[in-house]
MOPAC internal coordinates of N, CA, C and O (Angstrom, degrees):
PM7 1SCF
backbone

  N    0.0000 0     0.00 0     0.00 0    0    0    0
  C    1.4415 1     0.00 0     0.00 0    1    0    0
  C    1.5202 1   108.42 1     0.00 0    2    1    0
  O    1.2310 1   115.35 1   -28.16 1    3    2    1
  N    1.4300 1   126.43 1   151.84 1    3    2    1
  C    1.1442 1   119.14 1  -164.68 1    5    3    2
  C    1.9404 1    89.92 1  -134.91 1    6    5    3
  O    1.2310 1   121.57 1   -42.46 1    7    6    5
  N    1.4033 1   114.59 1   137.54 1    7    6    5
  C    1.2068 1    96.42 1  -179.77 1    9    7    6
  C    1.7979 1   100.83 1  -121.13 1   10    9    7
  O    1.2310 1   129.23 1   -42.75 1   11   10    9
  N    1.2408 1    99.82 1   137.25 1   11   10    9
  C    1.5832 1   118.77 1  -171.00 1   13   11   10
  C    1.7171 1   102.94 1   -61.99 1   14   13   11
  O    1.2310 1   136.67 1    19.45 1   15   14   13
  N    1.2186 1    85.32 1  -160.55 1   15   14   13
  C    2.0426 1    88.34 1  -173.67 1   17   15   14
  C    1.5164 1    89.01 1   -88.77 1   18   17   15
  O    1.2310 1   120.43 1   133.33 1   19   18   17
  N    1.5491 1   116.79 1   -46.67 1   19   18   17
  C    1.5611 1   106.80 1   174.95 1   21   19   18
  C    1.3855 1   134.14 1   -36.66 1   22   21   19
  O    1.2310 1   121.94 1   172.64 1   23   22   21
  N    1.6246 1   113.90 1    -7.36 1   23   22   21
  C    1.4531 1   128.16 1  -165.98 1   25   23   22
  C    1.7776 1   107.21 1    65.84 1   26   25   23
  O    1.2310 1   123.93 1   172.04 1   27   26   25
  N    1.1713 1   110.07 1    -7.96 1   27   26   25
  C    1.6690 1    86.44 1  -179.96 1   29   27   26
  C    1.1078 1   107.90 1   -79.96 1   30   29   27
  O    1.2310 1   110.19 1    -0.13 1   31   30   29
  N    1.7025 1   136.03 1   179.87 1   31   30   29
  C    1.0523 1   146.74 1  -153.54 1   33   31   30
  C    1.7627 1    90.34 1  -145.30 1   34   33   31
  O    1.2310 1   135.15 1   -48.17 1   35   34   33
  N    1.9010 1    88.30 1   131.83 1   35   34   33
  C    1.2215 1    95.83 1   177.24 1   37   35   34
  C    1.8685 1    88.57 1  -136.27 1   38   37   35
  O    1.2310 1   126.05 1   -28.98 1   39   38   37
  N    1.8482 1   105.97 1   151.02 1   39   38   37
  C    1.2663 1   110.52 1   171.14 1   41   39   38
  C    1.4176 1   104.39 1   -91.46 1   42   41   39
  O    1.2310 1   133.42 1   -10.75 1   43   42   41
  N    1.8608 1    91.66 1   169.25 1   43   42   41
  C    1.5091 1   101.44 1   175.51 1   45   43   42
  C    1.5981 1    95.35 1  -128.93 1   46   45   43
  O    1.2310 1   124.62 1   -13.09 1   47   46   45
  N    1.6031 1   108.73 1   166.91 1   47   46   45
  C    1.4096 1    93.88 1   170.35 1   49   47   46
  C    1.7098 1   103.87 1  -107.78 1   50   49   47
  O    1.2310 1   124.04 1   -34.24 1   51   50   49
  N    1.1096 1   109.85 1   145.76 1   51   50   49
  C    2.0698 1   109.82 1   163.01 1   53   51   50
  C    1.2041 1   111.33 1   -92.41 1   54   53   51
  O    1.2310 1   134.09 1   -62.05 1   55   54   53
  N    1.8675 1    90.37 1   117.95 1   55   54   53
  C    1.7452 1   103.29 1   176.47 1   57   55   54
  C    1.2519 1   114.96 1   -84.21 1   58   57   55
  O    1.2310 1   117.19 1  -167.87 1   59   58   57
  N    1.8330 1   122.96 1    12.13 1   59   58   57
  C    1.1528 1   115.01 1   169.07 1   61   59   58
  C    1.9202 1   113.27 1   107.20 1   62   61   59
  O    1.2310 1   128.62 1   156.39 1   63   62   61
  N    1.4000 1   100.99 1   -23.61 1   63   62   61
  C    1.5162 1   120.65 1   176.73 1   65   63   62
  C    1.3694 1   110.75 1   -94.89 1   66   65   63
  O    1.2310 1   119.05 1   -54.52 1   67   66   65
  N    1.8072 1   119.43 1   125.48 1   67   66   65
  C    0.8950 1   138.48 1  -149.61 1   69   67   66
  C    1.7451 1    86.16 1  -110.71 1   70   69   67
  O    1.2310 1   113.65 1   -38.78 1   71   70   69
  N    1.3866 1   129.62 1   141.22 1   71   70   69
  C    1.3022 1   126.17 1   145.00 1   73   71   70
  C    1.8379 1    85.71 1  -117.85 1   74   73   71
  O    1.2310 1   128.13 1   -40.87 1   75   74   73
  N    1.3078 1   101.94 1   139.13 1   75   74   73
  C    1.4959 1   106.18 1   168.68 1   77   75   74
  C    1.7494 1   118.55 1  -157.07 1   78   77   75
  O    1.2310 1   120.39 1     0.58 1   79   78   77
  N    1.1366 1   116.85 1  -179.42 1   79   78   77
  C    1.5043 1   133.32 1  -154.62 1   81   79   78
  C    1.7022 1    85.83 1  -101.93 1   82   81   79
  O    1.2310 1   116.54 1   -49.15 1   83   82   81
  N    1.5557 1   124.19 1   130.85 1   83   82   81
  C    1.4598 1   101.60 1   170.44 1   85   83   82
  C    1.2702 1   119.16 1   -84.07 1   86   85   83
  O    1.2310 1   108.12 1  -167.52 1   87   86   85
  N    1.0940 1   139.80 1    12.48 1   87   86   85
  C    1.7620 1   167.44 1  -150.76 1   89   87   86
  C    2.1981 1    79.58 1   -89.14 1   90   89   87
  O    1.2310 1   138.35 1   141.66 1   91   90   89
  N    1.2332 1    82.04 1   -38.34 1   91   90   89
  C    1.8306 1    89.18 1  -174.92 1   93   91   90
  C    1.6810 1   112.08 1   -38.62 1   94   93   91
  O    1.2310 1   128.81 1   126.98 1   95   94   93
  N    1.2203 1   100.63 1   -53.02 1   95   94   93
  C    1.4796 1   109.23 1   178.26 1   97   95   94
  C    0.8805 1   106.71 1   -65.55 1   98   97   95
  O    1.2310 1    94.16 1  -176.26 1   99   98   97
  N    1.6511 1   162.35 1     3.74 1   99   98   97
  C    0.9563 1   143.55 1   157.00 1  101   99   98
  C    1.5122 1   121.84 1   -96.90 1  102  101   99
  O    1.2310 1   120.24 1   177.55 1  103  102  101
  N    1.6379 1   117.14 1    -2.45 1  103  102  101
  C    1.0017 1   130.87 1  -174.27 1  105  103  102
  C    1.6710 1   112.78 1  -106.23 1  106  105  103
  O    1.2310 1   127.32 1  -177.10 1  107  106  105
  N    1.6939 1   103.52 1     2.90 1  107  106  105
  C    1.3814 1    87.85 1  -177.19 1  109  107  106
  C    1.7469 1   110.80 1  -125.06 1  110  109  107
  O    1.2310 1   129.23 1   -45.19 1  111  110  109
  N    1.7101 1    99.81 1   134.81 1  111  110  109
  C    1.7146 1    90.23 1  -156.53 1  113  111  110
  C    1.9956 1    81.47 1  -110.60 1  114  113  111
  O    1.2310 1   123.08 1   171.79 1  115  114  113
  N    1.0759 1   111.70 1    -8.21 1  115  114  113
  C    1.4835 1    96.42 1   150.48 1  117  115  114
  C    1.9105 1   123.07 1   -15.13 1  118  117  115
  O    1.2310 1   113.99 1   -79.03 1  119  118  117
  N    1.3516 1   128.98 1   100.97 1  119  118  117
  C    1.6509 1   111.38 1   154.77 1  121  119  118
  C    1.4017 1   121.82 1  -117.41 1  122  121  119
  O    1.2310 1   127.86 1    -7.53 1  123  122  121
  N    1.2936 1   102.48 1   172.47 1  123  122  121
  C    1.7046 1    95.61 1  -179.35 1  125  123  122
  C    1.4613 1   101.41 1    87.53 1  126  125  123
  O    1.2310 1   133.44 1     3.15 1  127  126  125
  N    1.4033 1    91.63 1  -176.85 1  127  126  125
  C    1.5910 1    96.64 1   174.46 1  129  127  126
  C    1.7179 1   129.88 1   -65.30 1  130  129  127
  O    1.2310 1   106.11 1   -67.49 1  131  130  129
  N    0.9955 1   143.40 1   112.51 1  131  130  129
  C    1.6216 1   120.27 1  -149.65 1  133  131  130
  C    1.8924 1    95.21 1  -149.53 1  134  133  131
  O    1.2310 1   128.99 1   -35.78 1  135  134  133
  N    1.2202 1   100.27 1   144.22 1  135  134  133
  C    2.0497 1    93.92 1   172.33 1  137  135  134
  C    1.1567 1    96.33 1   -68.91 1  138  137  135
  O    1.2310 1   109.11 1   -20.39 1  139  138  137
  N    1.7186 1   138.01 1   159.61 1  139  138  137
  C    1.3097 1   139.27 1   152.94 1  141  139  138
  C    2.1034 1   101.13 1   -75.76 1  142  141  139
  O    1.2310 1   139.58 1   133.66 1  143  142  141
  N    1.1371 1    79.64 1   -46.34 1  143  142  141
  C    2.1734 1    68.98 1   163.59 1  145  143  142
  C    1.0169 1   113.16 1   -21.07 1  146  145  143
  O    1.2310 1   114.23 1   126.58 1  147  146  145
  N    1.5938 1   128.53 1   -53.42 1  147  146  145
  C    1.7547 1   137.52 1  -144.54 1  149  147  146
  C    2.0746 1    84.89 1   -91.94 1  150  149  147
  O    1.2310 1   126.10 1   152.94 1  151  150  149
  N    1.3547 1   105.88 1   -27.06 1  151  150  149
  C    1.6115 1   101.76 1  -157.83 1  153  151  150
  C    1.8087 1    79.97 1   -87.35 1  154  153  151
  O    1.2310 1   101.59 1   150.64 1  155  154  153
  N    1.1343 1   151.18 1   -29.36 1  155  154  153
  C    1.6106 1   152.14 1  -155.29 1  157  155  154
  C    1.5704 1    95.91 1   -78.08 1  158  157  155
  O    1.2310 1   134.67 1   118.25 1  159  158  157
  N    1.4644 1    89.23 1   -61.75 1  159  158  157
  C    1.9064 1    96.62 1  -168.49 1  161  159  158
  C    1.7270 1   118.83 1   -64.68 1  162  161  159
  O    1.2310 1   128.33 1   155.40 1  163  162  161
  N    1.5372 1   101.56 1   -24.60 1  163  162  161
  C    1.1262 1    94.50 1   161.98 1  165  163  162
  C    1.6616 1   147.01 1   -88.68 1  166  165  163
  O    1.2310 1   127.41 1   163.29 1  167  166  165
  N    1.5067 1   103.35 1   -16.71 1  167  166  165
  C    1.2031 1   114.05 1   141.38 1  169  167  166
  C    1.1234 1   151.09 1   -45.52 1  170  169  167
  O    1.2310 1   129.11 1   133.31 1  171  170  169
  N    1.9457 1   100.06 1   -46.69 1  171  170  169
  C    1.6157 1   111.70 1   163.30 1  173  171  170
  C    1.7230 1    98.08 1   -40.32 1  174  173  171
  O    1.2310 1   133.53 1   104.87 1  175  174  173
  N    1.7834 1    91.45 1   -75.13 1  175  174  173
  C    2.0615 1    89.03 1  -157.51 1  177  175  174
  C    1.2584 1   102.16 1   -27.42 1  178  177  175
  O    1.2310 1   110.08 1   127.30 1  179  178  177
  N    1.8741 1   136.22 1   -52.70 1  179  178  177
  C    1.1571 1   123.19 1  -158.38 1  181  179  178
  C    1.6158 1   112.19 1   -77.56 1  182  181  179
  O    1.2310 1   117.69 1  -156.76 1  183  182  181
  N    1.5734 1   122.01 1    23.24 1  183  182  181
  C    1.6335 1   127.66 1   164.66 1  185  183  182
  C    1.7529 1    95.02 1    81.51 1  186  185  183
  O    1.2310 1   115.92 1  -158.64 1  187  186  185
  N    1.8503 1   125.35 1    21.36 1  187  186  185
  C    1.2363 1    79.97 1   149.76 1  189  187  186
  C    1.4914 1   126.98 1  -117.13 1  190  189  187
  O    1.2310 1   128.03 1    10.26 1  191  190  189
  N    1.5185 1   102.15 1  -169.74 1  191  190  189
  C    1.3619 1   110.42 1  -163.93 1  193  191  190
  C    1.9853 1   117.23 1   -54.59 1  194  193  191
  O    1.2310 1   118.88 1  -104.70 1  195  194  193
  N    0.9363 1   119.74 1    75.30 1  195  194  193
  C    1.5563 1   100.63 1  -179.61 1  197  195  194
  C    1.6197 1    95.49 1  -101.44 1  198  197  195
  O    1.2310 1   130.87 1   -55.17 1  199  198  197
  N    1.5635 1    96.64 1   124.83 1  199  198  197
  C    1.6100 1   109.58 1   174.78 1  201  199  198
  C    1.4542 1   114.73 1  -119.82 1  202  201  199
  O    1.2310 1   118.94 1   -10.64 1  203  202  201
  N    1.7031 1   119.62 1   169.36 1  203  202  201
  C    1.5734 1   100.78 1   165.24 1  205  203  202
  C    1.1656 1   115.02 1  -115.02 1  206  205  203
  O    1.2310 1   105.32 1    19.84 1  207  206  205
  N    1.1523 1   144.79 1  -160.16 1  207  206  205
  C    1.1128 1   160.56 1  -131.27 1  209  207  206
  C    1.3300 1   127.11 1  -149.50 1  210  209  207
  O    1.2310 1   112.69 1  -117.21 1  211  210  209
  N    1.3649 1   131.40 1    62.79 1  211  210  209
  C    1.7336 1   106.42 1  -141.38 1  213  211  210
  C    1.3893 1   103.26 1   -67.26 1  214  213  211
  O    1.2310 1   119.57 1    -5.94 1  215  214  213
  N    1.4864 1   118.43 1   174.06 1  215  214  213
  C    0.9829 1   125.50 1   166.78 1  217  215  214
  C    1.5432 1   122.18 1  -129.46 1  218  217  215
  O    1.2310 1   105.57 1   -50.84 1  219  218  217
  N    1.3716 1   144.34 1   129.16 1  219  218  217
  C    1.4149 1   123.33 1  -172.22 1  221  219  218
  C    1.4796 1   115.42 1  -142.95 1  222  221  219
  O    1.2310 1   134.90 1  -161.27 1  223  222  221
  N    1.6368 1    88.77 1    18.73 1  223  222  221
  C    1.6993 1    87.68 1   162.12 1  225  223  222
  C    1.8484 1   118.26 1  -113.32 1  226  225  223
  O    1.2310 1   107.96 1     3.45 1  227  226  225
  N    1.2726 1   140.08 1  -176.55 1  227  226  225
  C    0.8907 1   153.78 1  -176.34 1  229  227  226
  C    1.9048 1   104.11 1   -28.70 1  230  229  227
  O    1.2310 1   112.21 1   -45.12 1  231  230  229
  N    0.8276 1   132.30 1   134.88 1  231  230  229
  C    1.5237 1   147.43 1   149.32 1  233  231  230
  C    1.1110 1   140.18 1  -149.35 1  234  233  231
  O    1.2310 1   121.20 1   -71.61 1  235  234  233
  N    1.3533 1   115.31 1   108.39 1  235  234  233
  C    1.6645 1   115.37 1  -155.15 1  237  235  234
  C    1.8631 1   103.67 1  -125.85 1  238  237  235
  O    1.2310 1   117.89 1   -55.93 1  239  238  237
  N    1.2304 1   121.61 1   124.07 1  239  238  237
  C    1.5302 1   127.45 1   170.56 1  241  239  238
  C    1.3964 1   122.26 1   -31.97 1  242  241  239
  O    1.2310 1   102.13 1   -73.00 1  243  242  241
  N    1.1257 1   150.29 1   107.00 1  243  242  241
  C    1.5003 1   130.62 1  -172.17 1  245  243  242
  C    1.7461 1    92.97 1  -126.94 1  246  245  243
  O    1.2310 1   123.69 1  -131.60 1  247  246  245
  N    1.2037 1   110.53 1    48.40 1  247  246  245
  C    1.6028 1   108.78 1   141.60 1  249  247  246
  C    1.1283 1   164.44 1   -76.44 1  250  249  247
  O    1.2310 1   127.53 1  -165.64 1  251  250  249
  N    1.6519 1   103.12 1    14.36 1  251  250  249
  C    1.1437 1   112.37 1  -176.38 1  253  251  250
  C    1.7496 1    93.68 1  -171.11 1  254  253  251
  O    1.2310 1   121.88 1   -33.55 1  255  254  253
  N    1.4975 1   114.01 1   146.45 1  255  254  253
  C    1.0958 1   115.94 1  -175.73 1  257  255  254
  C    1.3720 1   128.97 1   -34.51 1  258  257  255
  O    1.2310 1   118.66 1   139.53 1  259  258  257
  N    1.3317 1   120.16 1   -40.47 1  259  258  257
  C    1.5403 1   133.55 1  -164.64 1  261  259  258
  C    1.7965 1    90.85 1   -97.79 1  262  261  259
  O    1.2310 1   110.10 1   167.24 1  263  262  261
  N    1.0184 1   136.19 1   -12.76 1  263  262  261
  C    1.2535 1   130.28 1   148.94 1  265  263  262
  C    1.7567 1   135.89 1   -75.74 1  266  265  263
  O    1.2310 1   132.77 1   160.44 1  267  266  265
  N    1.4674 1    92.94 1   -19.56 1  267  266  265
  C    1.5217 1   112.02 1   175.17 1  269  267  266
  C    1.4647 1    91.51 1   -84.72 1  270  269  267
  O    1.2310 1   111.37 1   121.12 1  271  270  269
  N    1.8594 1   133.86 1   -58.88 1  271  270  269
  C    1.4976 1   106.86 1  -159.20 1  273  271  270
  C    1.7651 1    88.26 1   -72.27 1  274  273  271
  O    1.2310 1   108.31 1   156.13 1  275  274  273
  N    0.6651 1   139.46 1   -23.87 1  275  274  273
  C    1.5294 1   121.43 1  -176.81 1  277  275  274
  C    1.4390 1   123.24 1   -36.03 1  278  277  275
  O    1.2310 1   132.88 1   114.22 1  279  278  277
  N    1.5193 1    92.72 1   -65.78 1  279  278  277
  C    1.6703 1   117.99 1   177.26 1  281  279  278
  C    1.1612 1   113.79 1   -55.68 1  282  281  279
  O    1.2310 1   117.70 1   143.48 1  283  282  281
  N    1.8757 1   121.99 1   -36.52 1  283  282  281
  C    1.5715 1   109.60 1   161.19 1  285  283  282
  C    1.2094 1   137.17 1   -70.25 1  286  285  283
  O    1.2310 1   129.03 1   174.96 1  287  286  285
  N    1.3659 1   100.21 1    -5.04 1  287  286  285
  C    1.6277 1   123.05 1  -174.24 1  289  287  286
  C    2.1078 1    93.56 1   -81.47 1  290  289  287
  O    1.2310 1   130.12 1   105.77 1  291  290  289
  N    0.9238 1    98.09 1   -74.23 1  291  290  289
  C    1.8265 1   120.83 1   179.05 1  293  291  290
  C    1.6686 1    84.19 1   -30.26 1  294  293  291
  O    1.2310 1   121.45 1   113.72 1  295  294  293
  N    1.4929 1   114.82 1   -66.28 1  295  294  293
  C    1.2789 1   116.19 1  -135.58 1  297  295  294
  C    2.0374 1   105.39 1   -74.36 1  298  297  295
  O    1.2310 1   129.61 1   162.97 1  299  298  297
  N    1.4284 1    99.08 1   -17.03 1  299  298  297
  C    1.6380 1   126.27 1   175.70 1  301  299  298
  C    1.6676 1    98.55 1   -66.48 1  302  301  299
  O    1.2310 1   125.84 1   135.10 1  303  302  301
  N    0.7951 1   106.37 1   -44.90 1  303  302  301
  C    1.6267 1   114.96 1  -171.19 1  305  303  302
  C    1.5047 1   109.13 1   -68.70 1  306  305  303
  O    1.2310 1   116.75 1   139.25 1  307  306  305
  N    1.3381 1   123.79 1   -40.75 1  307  306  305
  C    1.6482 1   122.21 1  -149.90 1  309  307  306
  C    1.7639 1    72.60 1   -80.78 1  310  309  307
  O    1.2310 1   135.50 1    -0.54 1  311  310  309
  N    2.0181 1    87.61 1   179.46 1  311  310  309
  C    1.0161 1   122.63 1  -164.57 1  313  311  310
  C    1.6084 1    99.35 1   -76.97 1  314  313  311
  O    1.2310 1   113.74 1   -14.99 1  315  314  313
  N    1.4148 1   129.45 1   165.01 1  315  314  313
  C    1.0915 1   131.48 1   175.84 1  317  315  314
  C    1.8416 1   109.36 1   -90.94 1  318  317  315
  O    1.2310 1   120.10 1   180.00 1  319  318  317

């Protein structure tokens, strides 16, 4: 959640795409198999910056076959 200057709190969703600082790797003592979620939230508490990214063009799930012809279907349609 990101909260504006208004103080309200608005969510975002994560499409799974990371833009990040590589400074990251040195901050994460996470090993093994681990979510980076668990490595984000714990950073926040320690004050750092995790921001998002908006996004406001097209994004569609392509996890599964009938979601892939979808997206070529969508993606046939947009503008060139």
């Amino acid at each position: 959640m990101v909260r504006p200057a208004s103080g309200e709190l608005r969510r975002w969703d994560f499409a799974g795409i990371h833009v990040i600082d590589p400074r990251i790797f040195d901050l994460i003592e996470e090993r093994g198999v681990f979510s980076i979620i668990d490595v984000y939230l714990r950073l926040a508490r320690l004050g750092e910056a995790i921001r998002p990214v908006p996004f406001d063009g097209v994004w569609i799930d392509i996890g599964t076959p009938d979601r892939l012809a979808e997206a070529d279907r969508v993606a046939a349609e947009l503008p060139a």
